[in-house]
C-alpha positions as a LaTeX table, in Angstrom:
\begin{tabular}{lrrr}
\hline
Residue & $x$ (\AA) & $y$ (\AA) & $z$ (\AA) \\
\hline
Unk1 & $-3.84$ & 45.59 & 12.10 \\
Unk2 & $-6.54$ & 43.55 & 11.50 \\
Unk3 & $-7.40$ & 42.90 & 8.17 \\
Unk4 & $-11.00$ & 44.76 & 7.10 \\
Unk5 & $-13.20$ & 41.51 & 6.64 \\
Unk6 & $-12.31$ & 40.72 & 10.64 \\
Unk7 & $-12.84$ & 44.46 & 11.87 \\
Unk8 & $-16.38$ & 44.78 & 10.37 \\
Unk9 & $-17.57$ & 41.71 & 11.84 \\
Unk10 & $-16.13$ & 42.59 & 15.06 \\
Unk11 & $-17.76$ & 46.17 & 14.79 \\
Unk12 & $-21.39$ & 44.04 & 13.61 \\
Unk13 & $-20.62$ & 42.03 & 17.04 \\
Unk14 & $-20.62$ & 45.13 & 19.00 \\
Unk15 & $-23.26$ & 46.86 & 17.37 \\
Unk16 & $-25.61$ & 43.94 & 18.44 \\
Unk17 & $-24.34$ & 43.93 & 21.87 \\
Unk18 & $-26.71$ & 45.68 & 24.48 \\
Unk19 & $-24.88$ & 47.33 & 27.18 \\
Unk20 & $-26.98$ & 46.00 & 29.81 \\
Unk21 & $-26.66$ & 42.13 & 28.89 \\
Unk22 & $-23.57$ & 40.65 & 29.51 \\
Unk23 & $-22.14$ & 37.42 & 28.08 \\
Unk24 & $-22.87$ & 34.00 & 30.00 \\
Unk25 & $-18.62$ & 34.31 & 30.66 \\
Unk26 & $-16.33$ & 36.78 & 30.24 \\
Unk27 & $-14.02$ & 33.93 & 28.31 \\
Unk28 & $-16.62$ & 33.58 & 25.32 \\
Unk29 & $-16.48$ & 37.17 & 24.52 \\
Unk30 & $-13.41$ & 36.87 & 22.49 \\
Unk31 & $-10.89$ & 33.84 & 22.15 \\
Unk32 & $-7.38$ & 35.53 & 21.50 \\
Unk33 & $-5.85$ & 32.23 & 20.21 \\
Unk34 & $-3.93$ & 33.07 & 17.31 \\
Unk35 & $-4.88$ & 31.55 & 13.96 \\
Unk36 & $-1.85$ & 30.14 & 10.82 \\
Unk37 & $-1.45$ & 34.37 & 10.51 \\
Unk38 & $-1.47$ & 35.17 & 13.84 \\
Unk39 & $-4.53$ & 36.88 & 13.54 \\
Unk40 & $-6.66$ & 37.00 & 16.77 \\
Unk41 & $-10.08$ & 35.00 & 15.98 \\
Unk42 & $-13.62$ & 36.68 & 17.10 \\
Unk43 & $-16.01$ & 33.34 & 18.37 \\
Unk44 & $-18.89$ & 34.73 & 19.25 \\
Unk45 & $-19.98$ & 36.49 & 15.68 \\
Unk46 & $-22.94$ & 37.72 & 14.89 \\
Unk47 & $-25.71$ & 35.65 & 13.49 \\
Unk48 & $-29.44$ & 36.28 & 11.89 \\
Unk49 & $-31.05$ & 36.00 & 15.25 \\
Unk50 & $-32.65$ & 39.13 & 16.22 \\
Unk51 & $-31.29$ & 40.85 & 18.72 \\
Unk52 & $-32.37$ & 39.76 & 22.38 \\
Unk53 & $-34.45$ & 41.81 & 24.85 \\
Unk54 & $-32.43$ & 43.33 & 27.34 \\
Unk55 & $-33.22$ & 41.44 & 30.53 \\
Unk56 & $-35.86$ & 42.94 & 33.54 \\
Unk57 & $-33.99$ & 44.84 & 35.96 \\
Unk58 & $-33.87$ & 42.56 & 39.04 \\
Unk59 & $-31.44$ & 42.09 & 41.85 \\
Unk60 & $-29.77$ & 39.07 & 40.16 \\
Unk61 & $-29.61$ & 40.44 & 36.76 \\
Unk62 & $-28.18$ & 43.87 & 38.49 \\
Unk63 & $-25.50$ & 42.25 & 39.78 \\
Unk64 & $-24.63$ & 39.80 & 36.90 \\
Unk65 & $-24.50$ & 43.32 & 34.99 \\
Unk66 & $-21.63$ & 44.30 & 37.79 \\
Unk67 & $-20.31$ & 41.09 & 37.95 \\
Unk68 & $-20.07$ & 41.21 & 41.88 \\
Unk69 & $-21.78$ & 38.23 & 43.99 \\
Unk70 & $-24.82$ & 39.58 & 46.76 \\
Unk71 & $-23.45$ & 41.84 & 49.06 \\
Unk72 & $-25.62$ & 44.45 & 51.10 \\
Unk73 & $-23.17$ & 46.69 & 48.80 \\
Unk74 & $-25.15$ & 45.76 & 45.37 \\
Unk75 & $-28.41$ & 45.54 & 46.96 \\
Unk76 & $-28.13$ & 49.22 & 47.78 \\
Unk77 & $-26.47$ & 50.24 & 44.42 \\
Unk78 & $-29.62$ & 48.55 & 42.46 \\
Unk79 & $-32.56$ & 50.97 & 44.02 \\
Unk80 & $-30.10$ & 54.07 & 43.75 \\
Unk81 & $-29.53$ & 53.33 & 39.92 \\
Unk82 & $-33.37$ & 52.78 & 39.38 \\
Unk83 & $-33.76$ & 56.44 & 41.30 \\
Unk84 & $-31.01$ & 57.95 & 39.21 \\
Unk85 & $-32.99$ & 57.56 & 36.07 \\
Unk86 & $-35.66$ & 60.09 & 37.23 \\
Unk87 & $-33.96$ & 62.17 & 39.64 \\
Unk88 & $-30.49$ & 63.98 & 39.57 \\
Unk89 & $-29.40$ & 64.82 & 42.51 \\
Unk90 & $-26.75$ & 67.42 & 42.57 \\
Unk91 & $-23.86$ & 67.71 & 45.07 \\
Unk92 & $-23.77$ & 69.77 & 48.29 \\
Unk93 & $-21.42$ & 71.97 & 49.24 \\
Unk94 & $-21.40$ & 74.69 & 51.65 \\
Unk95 & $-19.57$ & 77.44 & 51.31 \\
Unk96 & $-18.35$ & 80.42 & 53.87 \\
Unk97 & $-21.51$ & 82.93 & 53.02 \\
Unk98 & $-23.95$ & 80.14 & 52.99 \\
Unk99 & $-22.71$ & 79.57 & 56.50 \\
Unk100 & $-22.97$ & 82.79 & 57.47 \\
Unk101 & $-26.63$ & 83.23 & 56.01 \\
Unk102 & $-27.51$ & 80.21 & 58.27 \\
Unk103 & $-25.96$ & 81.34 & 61.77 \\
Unk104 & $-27.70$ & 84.81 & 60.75 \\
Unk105 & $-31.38$ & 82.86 & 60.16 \\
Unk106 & $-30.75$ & 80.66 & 63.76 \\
Unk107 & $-30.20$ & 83.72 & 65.02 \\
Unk108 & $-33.16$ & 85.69 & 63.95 \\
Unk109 & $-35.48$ & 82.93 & 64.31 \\
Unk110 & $-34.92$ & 81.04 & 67.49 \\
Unk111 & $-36.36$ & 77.71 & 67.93 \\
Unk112 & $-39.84$ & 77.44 & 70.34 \\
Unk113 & $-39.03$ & 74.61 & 72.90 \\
Unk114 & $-42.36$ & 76.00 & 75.16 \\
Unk115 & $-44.41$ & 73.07 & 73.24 \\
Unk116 & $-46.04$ & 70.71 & 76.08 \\
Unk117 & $-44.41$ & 67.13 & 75.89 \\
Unk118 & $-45.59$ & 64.21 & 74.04 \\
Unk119 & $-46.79$ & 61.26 & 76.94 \\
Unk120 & $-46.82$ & 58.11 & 76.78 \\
Unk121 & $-50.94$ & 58.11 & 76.03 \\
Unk122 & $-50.37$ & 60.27 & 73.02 \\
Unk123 & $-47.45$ & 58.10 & 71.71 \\
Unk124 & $-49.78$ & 54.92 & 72.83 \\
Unk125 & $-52.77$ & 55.95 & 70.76 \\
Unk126 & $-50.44$ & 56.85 & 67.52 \\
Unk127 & $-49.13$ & 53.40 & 67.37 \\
Unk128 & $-52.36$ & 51.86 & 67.18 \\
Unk129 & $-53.22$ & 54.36 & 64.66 \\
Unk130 & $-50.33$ & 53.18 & 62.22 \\
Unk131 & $-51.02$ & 49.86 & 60.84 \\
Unk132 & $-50.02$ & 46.38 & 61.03 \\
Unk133 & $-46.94$ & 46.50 & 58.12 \\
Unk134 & $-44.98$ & 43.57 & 58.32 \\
Unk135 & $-42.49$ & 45.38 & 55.97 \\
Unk136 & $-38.86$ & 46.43 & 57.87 \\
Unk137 & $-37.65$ & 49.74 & 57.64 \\
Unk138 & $-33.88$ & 50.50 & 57.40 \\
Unk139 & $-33.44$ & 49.83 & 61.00 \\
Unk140 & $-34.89$ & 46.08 & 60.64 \\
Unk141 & $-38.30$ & 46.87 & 62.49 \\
Unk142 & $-41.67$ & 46.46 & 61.89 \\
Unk143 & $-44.40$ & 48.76 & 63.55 \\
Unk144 & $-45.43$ & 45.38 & 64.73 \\
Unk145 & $-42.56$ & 45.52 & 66.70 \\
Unk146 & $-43.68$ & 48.43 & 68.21 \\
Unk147 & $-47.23$ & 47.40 & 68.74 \\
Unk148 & $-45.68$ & 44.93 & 71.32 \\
Unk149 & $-43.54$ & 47.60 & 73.13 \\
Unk150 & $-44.49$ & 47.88 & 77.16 \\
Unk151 & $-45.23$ & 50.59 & 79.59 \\
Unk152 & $-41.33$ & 51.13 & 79.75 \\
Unk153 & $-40.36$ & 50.69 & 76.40 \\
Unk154 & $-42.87$ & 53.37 & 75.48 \\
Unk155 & $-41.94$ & 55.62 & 77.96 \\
Unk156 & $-38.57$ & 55.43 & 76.42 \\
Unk157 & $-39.53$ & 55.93 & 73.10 \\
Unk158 & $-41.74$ & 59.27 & 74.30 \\
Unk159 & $-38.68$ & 61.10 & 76.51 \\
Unk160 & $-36.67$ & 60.15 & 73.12 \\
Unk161 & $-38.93$ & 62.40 & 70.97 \\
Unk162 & $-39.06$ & 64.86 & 73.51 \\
Unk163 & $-35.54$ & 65.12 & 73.38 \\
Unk164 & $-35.42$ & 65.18 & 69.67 \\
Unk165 & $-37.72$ & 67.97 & 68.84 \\
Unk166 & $-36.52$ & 70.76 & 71.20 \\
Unk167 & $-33.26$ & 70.61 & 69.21 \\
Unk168 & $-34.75$ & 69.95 & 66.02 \\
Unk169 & $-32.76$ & 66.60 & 65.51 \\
Unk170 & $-33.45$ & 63.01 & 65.43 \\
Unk171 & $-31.79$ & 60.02 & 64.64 \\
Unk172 & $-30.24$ & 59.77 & 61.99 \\
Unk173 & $-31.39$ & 56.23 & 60.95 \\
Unk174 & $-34.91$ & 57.52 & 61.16 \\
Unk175 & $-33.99$ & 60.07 & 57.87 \\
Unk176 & $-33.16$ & 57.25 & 56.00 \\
Unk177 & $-35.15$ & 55.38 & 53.86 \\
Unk178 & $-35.10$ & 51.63 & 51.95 \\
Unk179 & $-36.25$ & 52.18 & 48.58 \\
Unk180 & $-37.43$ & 49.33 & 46.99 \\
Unk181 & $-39.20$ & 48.70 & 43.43 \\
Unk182 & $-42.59$ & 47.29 & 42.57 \\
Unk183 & $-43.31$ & 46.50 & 39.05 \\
Unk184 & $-47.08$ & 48.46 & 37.80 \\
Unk185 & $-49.63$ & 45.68 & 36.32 \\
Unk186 & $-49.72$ & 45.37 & 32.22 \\
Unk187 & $-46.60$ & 47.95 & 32.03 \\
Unk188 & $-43.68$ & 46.39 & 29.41 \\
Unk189 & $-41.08$ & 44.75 & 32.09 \\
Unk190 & $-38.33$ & 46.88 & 30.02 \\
Unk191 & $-38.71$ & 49.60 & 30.45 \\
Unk192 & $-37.89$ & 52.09 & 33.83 \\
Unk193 & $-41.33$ & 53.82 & 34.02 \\
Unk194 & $-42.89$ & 50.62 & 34.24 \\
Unk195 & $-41.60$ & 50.17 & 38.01 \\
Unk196 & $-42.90$ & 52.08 & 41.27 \\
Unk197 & $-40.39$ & 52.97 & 43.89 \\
Unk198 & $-41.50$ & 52.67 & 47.25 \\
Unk199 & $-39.67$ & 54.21 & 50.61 \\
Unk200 & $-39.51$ & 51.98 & 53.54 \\
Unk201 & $-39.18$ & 54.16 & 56.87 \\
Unk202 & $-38.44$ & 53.19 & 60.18 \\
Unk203 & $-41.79$ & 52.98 & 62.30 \\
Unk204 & $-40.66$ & 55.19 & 64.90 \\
Unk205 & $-40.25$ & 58.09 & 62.59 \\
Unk206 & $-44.00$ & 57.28 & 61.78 \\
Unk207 & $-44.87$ & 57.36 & 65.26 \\
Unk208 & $-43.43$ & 60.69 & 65.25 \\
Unk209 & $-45.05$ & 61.97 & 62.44 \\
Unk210 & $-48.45$ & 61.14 & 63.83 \\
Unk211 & $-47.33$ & 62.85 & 67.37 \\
Unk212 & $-46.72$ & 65.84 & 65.11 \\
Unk213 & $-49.99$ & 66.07 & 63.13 \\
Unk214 & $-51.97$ & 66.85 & 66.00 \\
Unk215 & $-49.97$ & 69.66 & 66.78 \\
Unk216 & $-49.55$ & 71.38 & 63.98 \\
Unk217 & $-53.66$ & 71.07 & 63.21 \\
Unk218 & $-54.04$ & 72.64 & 66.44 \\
Unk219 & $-51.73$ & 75.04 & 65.48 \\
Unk220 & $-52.77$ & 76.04 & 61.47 \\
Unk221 & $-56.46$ & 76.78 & 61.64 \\
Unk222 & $-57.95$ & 75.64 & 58.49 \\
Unk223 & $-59.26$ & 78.36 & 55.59 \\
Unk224 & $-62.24$ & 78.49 & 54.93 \\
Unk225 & $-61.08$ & 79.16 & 51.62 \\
Unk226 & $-59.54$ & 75.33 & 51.18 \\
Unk227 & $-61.34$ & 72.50 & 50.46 \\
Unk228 & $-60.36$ & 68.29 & 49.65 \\
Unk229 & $-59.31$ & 66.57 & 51.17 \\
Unk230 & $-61.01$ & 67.86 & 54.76 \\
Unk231 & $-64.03$ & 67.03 & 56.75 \\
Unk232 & $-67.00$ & 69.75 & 55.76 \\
Unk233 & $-64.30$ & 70.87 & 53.12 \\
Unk234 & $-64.88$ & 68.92 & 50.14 \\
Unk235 & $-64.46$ & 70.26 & 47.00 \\
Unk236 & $-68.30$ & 70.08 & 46.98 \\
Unk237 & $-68.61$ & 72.31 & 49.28 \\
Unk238 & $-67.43$ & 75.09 & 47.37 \\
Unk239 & $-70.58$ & 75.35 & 45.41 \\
Unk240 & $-72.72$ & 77.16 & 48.53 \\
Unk241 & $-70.00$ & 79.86 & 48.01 \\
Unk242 & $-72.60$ & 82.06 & 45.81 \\
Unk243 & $-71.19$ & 80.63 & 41.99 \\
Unk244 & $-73.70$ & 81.23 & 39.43 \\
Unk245 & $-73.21$ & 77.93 & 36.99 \\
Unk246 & $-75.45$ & 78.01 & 33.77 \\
Unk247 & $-76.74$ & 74.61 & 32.44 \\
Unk248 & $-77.83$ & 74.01 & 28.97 \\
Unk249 & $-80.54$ & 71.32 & 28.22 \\
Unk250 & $-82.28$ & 71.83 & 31.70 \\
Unk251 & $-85.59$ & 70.61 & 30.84 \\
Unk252 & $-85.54$ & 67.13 & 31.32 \\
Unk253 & $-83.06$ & 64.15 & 32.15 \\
Unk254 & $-79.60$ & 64.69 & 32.99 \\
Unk255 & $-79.24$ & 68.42 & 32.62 \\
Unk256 & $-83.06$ & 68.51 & 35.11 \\
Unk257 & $-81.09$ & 66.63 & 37.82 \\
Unk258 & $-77.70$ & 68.65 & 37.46 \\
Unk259 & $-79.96$ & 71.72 & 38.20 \\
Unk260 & $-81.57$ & 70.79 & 40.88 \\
Unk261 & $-78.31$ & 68.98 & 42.91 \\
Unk262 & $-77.02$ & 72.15 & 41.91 \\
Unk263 & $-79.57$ & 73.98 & 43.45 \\
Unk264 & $-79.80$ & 72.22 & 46.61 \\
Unk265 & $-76.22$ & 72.97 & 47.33 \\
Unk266 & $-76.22$ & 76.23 & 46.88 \\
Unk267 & $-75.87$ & 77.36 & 43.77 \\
Unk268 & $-77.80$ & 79.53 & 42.05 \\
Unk269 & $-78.52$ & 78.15 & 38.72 \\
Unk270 & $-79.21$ & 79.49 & 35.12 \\
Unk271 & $-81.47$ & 77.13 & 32.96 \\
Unk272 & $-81.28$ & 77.02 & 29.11 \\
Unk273 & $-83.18$ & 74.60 & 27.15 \\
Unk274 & $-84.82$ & 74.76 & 23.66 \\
Unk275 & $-88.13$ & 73.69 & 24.97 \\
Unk276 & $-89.30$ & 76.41 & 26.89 \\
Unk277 & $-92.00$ & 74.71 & 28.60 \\
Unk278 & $-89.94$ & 72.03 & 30.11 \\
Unk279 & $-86.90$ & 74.69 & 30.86 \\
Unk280 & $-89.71$ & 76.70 & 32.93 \\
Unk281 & $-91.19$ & 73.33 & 34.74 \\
Unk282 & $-87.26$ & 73.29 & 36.03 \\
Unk283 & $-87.04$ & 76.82 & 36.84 \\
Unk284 & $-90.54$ & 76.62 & 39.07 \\
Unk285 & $-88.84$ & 73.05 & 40.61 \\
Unk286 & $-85.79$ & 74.77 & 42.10 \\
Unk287 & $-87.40$ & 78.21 & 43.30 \\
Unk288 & $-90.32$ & 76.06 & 45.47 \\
Unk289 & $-87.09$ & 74.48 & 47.04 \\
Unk290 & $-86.21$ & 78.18 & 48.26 \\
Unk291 & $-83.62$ & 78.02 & 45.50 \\
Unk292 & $-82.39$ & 80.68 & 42.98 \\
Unk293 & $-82.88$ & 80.04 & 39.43 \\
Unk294 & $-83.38$ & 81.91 & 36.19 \\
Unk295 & $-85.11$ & 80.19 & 32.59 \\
Unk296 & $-84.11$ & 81.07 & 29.14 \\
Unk297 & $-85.10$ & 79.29 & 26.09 \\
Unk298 & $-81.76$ & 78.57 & 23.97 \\
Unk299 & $-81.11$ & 76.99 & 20.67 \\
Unk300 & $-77.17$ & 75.82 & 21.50 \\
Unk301 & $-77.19$ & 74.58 & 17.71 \\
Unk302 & $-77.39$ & 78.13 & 16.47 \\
Unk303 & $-74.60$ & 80.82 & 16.83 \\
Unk304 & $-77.62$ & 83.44 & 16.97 \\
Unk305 & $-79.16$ & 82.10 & 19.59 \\
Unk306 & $-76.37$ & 81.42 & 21.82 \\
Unk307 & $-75.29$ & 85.20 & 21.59 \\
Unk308 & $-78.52$ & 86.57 & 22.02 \\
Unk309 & $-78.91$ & 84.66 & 25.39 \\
Unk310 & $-74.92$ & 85.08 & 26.55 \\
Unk311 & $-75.73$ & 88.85 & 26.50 \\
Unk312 & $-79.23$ & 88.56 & 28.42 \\
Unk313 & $-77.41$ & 86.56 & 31.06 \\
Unk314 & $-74.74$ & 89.27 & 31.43 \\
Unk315 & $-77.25$ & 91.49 & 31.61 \\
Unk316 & $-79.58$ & 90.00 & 34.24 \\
Unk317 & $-77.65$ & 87.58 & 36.00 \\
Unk318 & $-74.23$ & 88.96 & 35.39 \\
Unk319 & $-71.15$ & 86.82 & 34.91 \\
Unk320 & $-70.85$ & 82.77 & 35.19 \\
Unk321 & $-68.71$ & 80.90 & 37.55 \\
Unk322 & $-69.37$ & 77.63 & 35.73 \\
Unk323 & $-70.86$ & 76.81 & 32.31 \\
Unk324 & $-71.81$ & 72.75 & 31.76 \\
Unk325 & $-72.70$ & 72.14 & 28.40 \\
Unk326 & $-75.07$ & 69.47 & 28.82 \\
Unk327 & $-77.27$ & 69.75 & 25.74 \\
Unk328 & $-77.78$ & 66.76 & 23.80 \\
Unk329 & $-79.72$ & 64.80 & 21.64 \\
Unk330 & $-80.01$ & 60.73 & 20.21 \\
Unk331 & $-81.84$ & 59.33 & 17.91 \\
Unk332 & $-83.61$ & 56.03 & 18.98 \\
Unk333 & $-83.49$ & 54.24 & 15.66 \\
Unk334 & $-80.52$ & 52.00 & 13.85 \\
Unk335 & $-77.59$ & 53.59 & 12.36 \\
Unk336 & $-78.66$ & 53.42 & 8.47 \\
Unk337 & $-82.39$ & 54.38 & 9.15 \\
Unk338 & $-80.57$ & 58.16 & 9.82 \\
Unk339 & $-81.22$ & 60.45 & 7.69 \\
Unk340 & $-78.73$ & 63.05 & 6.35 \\
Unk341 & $-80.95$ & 65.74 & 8.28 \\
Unk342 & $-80.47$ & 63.36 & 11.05 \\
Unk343 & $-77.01$ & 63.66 & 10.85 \\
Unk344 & $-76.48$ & 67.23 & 10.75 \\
Unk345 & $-78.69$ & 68.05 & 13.31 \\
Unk346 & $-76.61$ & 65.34 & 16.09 \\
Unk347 & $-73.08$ & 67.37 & 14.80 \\
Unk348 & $-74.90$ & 70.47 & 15.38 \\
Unk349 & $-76.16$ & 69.64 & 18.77 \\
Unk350 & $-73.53$ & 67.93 & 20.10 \\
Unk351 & $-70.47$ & 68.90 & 18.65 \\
Unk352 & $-70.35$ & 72.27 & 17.43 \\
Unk353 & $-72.70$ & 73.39 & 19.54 \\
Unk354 & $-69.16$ & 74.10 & 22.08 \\
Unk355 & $-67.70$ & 76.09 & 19.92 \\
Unk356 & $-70.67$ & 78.67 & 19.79 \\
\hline
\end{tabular}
């Protein structure tokens, strides 16, 4: 046993330890020479440094943490710990009804091999459409490499993904992936999130994935009902679909501009502003563009107000699509020239003016 004084400074010692650094040597950890009492002696106690930071998570320090030299072992074991810290991935196993549920589904849904053949144009055109990486993939190519393939290599590299997707297989190197980390800008170097992992593929399977693409667009017609992303479908586009979006302070400035962009795509636009004048001028604006547009004069600092025109608008116009509560004011004079009036009034307009 050791005595107490020795087993609380051992336990400090460990306490301070961080299980990610190691020691500079295994021997320094602990010398077991035995003292006059043949008590073993702890060398490396603890002292009033603060504790270090534990070290950024790089190859080397990985595999000082292991304590194995560079092998292609511990340079795949370092990107699988960093992806084990976000994902868990949970062990397959098939069983006998899960098999049986499978044969049953290959059964009921065949596989369509009548698809017409890649050629050697198609594959041709979706190399030069993937980049210039000089990064390897898993099989130690480039798509540079393949930019430099000839008339026969291609050819071969066509009938192979012909081959491939009748049977729904392909090699087996092209599933798998390098994954490799890239530290984000400004991010603390200790900590996990603070890296970016990045999948390497091969640059055939990208080939492949182009040679796909046109298919299946030709294949899944695009809704009309989706949008971003899509030529003619941007999420802009959505506006001509008939939505009835109400903008307060429509008289002048931003909220003038909103209504009329508005207007212009499509939308068919209700204008509140306190000064009815102005709120009218916008009104007249957007119906000589052939546009839609109704005026009502709105106090959005009083609760009143904003009632008695939310139940006009349901009325006439019926229900919004979009509200954009645009309304605001600023006074154009230094900070201690306001007035407590002053004051109130901004807080009223542009604050609880939302929660009318």
């Amino acid at each position: 046993m050791l005595p107490r004084i020795s087993r609380n400074l051992w336990k400090s010692f460990l306490s301070r330890s961080h299980h990610r650094q190691p020691p500079s040597s295994p021997e320094n950890l602990m010398d077991t020479r035995l003292n006059s009492d043949h008590l073993p002696i702890a060398i490396s106690l603890p002292t009033n440094q603060p504790p270090q930071q534990p070290p950024r998570r790089t190859f080397t320090n990985f595999i000082k943490a292991n304590w194995e030299p560079f092998t292609i072992r511990t340079a795949e074991m370092f990107p699988q710990s960093f992806c084990r810290q976000f994902t868990i991935v949970p062990h397959f196993r098939r069983n006998k009804s899960s098999r049986k549920i499978f044969r049953s589904i290959h059964k009921l849904y065949l596989l369509d091999r009548s698809f017409p053949p890649f050629t050697a144009d198609q594959t041709r055109e979706a190399i030069k459409k993937s980049g210039t990486s000089t990064t390897a993939g898993p099989d130690n190519l480039t798509i540079l490499h393949i930019h430099h393939l000839g008339l026969s290599d291609i050819s071969y590299l066509t009938n192979t993904f012909n081959l491939s997707l009748p049977h729904a297989t392909i090699p087996s190197i092209w599933k798998t992936a390098i994954t490799i980390t890239i530290p984000k800008p400004g991010k603390p170097p200790s900590l996990s999130s603070s890296d970016r992992p990045i999948s390497l593929l091969c640059p055939a399977v990208k080939v492949l994935e182009r040679l796909l693409l046109l298919q299946l667009t030709a294949a899944i017609p695009l809704s009309d009902s989706q949008h971003g992303f899509c030529p003619f479908h941007s999420t802009s586009a959505l506006l001509p679909l008939s939505l009835t979006i109400a903008v307060t302070g429509a008289g002048h400035g931003i909220g003038r501009e909103l209504a009329l962009q508005l207007s212009r795509l499509g939308a068919k636009v209700v204008c509140c502003d306190i000064n009815e004048a102005w709120n009218n001028s916008t009104v007249e604006a957007i119906r000589a563009e052939a546009g839609v547009a109704w005026g009502y004069n709105c106090d959005v600092s009083s609760r009143s107000s904003v009632h008695d025109v939310a139940l006009m608008v349901r009325k006439e116009v019926g229900i919004l699509d979009i509200l954009i509560n645009n309304a605001g004011i600023a006074y154009c004079k230094p900070f201690l020239k306001h007035s407590p009036a002053d004051v109130d009034r901004l807080f009223a307009v542009n604050v609880m003016s939302h929660f009318h």
